[in-house]
C-alpha positions in Angstrom: -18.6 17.0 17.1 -18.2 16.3 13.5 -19.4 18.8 10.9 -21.8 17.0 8.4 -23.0 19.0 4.8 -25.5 16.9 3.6 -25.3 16.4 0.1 -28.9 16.3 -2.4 -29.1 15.8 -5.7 -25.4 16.0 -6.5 -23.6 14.2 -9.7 -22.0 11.2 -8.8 -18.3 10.4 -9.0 -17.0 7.8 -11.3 -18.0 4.2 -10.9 -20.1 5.5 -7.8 -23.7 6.6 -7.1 -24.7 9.8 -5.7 -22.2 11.8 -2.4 -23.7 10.9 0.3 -22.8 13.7 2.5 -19.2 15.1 3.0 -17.9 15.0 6.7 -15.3 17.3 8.3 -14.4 16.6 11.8 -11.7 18.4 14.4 -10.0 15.1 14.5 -9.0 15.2 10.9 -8.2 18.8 10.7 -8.1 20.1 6.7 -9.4 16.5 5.9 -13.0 16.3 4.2 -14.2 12.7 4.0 -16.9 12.6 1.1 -19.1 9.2 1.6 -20.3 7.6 -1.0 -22.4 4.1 -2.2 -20.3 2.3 -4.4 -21.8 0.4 -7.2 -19.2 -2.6 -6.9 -16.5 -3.8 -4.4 -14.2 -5.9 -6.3 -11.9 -4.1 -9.2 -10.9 -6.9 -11.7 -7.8 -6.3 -13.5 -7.4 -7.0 -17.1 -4.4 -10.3 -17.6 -3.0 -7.7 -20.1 -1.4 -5.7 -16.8 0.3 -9.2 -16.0 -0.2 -8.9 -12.2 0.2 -11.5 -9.6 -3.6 -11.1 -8.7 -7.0 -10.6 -10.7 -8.8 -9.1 -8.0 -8.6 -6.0 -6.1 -10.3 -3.9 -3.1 -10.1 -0.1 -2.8 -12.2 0.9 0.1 -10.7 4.0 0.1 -9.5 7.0 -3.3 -7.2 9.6 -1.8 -5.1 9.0 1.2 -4.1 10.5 4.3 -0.9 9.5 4.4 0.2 12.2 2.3 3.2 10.1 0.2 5.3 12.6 -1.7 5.8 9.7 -4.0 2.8 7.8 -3.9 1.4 6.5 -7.6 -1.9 6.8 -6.7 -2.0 10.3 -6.8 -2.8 10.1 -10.7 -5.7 8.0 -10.4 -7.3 11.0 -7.9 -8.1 13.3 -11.2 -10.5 10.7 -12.3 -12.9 12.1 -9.4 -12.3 15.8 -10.7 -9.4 16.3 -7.8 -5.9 17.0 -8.2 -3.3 14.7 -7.7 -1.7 17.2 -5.3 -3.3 18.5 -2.0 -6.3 16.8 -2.7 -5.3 13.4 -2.7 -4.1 13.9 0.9 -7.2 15.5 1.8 -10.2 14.8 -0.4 -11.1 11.3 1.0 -13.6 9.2 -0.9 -15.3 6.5 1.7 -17.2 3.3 0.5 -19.5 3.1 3.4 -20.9 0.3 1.6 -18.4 -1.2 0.7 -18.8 -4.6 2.7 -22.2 -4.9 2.3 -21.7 -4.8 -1.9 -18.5 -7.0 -1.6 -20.9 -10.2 0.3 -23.3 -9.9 -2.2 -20.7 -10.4 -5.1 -19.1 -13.2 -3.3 -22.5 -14.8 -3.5 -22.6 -15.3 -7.6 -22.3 -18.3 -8.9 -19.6 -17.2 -11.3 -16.9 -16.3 -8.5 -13.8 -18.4 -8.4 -12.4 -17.6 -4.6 -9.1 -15.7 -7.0 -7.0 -14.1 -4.5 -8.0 -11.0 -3.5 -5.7 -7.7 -3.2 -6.1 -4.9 -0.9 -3.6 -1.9 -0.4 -2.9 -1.8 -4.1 -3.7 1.8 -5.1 -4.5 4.0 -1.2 -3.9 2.5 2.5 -6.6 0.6 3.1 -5.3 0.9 7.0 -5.1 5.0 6.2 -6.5 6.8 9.5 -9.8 6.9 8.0 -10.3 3.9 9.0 -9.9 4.1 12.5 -13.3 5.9 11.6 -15.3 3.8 9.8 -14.1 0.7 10.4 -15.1 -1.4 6.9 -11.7 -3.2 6.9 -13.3 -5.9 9.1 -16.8 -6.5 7.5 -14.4 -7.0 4.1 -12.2 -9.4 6.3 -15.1 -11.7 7.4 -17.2 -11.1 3.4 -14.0 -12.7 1.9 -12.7 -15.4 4.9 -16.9 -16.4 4.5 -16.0 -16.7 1.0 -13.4 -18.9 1.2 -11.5 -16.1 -0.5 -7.6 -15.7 -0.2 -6.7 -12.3 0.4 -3.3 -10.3 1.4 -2.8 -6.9 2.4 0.4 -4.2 1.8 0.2 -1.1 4.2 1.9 1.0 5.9 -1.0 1.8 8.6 -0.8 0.4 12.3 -4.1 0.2 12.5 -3.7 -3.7 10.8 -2.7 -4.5 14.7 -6.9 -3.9 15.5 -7.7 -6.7 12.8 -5.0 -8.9 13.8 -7.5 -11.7 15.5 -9.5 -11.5 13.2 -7.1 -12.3 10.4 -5.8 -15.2 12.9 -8.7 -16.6 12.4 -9.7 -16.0 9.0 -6.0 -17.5 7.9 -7.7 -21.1 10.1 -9.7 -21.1 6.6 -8.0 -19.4 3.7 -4.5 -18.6 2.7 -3.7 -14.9 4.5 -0.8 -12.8 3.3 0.2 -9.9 5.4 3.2 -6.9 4.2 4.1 -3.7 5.8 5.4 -0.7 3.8 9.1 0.8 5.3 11.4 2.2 3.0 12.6 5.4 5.0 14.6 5.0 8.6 15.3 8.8 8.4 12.9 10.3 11.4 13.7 13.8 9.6 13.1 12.6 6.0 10.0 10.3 6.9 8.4 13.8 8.1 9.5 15.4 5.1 8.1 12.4 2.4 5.4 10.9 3.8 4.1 13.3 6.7 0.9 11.8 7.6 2.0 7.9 7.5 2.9 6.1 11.2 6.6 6.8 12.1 9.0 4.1 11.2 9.6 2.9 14.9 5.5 2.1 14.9 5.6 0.5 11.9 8.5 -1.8 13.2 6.3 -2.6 15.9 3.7 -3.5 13.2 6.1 -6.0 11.6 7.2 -7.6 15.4 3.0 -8.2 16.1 2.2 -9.5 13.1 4.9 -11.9 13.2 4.0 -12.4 17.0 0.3 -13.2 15.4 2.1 -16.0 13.4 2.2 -14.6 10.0 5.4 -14.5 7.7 5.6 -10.6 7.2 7.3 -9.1 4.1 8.7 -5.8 3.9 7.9 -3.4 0.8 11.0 -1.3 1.7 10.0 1.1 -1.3 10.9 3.0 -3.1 14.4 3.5 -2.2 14.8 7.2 -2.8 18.2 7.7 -5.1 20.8 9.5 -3.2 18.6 10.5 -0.1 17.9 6.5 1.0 20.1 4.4 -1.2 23.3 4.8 0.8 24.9 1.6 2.0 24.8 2.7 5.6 20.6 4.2 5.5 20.3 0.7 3.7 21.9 -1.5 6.3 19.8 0.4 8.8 16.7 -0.1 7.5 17.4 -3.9 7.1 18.9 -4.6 9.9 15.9 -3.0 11.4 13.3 -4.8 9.7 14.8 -8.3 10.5 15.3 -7.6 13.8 11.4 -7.0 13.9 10.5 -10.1 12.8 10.3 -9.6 9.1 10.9 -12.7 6.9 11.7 -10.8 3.3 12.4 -7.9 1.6 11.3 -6.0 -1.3 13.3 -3.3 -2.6 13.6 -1.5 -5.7 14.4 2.5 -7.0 11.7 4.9 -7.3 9.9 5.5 -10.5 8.5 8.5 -11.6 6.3 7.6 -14.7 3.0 8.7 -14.0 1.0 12.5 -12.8 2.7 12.2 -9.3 6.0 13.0 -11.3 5.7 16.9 -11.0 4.9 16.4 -7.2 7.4 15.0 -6.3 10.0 16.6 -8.3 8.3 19.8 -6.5 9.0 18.3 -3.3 12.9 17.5 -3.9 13.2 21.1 -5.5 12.1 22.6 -2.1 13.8 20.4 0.3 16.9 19.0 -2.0 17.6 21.6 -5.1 20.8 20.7 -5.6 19.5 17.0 -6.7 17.4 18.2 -9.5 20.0 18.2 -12.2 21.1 14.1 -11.2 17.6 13.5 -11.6 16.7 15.1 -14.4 19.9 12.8 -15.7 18.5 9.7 -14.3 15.5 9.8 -15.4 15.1 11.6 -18.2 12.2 11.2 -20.5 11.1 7.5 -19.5 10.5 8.0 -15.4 12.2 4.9 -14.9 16.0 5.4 -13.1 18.5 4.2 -16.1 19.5 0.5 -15.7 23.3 1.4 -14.9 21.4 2.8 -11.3 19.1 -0.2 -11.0 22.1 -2.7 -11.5 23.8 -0.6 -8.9 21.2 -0.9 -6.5 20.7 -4.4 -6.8 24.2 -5.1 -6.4 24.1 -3.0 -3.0 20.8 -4.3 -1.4 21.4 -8.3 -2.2 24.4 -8.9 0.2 22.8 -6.5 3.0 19.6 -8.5 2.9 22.0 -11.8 2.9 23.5 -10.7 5.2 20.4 -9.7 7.9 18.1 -13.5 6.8 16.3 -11.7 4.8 14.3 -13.7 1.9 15.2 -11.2 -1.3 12.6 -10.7 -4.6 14.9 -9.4 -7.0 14.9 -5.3 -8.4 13.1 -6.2 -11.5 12.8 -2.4 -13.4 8.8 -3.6 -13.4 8.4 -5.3 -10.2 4.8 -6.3 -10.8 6.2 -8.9 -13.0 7.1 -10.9 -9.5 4.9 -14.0 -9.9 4.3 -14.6 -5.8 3.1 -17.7 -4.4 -0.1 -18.6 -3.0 0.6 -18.8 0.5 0.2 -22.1 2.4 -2.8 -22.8 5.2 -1.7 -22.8 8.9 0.7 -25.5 10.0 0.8 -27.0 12.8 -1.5 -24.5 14.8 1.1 -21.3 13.4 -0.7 -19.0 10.7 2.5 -19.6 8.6 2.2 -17.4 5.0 5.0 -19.5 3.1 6.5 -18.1 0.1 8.2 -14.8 1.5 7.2 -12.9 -1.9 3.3 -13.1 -1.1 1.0 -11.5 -3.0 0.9 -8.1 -1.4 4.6 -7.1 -1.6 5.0 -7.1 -5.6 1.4 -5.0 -5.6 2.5 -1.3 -5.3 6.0 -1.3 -6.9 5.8 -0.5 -10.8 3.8 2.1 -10.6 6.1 4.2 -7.9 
């Protein structure tokens, strides 16, 4: 049984109302899931970010995925957590979040903009095998008449798969799964409570089964741990054998908080890389654009070579403009435009 500390009277976290109550349970060991009433669903996003979307959903802050390199981290201190431990464990839940998002569809003023969700936490995170709000924001925005696409690493999309089906009947549906590491060792290592690679492959073969083009964020590539030619060509090869019609790919950044995490992380597991690092990047947390053209030049043949529709390694990849992705043709929930929406979400800000 779940252990439940009601909370009373407590200060409410940013942009929230009061903690509901905070929830541990044996089947999230160290996890505490604090559940909250949000006061709105949909984050708009200023046209001075220049990002292919104006529109985004976080159901979720703080994920259990536990990315060593994950950029949301930073965004956890808002809430008065750290950007470390916490953000792996702390889990703020919108339990209202569907509810709140139907009545802002309702205004007058809405436009049916694309929506994004996956663009700061997994909104497929194992929390949601929990409490299921994933689908009441499916049918608030398919109701809607709302486009929406989702980037995520989390098999748990597979649940919401018919219901997507039919949702893409209606409004354009754009679908991307998150794979950057092959390595079963290193994928422990870096991301230690996300699916293991071989179950997200399978994601990528049933949502293309489902009908959907599926593009691959295979980000970030990890300098000298992931950007090899051969841990490339496996992860590629991989990915298109799945089913995957694109590819995403690009070096990870280090600009924001989640810099001194992760450079924590490679000093325990890989000391000897600090010093190339610390050369890489230097001051600017972006790797130097000698790197980046280096990169580019070693991931465009592979993905060539495997079918693989390419988004070039811009050093800001939100600046990707995707394309609206078409209705359903011919009875297929075809997503045309292998670059949709969610793929280009994540990538600047790793």
């Amino acid at each position: 049984m779940a252990a439940v500390e009601a909370r009373s009277g407590t200060a409410a976290l940013p942009g929230m109302d009061d903690v509901a109550r905070t929830v541990t349970t044996p089947e999230f060991e160290g996890v505490t899931f604090h559940e909250v009433l949000c006061k709105s669903a949909l984050n708009h996003v200023p046209e001075s970010a220049a990002l292919p979307f104006a529109w985004t959903i976080n159901p979720y802050r703080g994920c259990t995925h536990a990315c060593t390199y994950c950029f949301a981290r930073s965004s956890h201190e808002y809430l008065d957590f750290d950007a470390g431990g916490d953000f792996d464990t702390q889990i703020v839940v919108k339990t209202n979040v569907a509810a709140v998002l139907r009545r802002e569809l309702r205004r007058a003023s809405w436009q049916g903009d694309t929506v994004a969700l996956g663009t700061n936490t997994d909104p497929y995170q194992r929390a949601e095998g929990r409490y299921r709000l994933m689908p009441g924001i499916i049918g608030a925005l398919a109701n809607a008449r709302t486009p929406m696409s989702i980037l995520t690493k989390g098999t748990l999309l597979q649940r919401d798969l018919p219901l997507l089906a039919t949702a893409a009947t209606t409004v354009p549906v754009s679908i991307a799964v998150s794979l950057a590491v092959m390595d079963a060792e290193l994928h422990a290592s870096l991301e230690p409570g996300a699916p293991k690679p071989a179950a997200r492959l399978g994601l990528i073969r049933s949502v293309a089964e489902a009908g959907f083009d599926c593009h691959v964020m295979a980000a970030p590539i990890i300098p000298y741990l992931t950007d090899d030619e051969a841990s490339l060509r496996r992860l590629f090869g991989a990915v298109a054998d799945a089913g995957a019609s694109g590819v995403t790919a690009f070096p990870l950044n280090l600009t924001g908080r989640y810099r001194g995490w992760f450079l924590a992380w490679l000093t325990r597991n890989h000391p000897a890389l600090i010093r190339r690092y610390r050369t890489l990047y230097g001051s600017s947390g972006r790797a130097s654009p000698e790197y980046r053209t280096h990169l580019r030049s070693r991931v465009a043949p592979l993905l060539a070579e495997f079918g693989l529709a390419t988004d070039p390694l811009e050093e800001g990849p939100y600046s990707l403009a995707p394309k609206r992705p078409a209705r359903p043709i011919r009875g297929r929930l075809r997503v045309e435009g292998s670059s949709a929406v969610a793929p280009a979400v994540q990538g600047e800000l790793f």
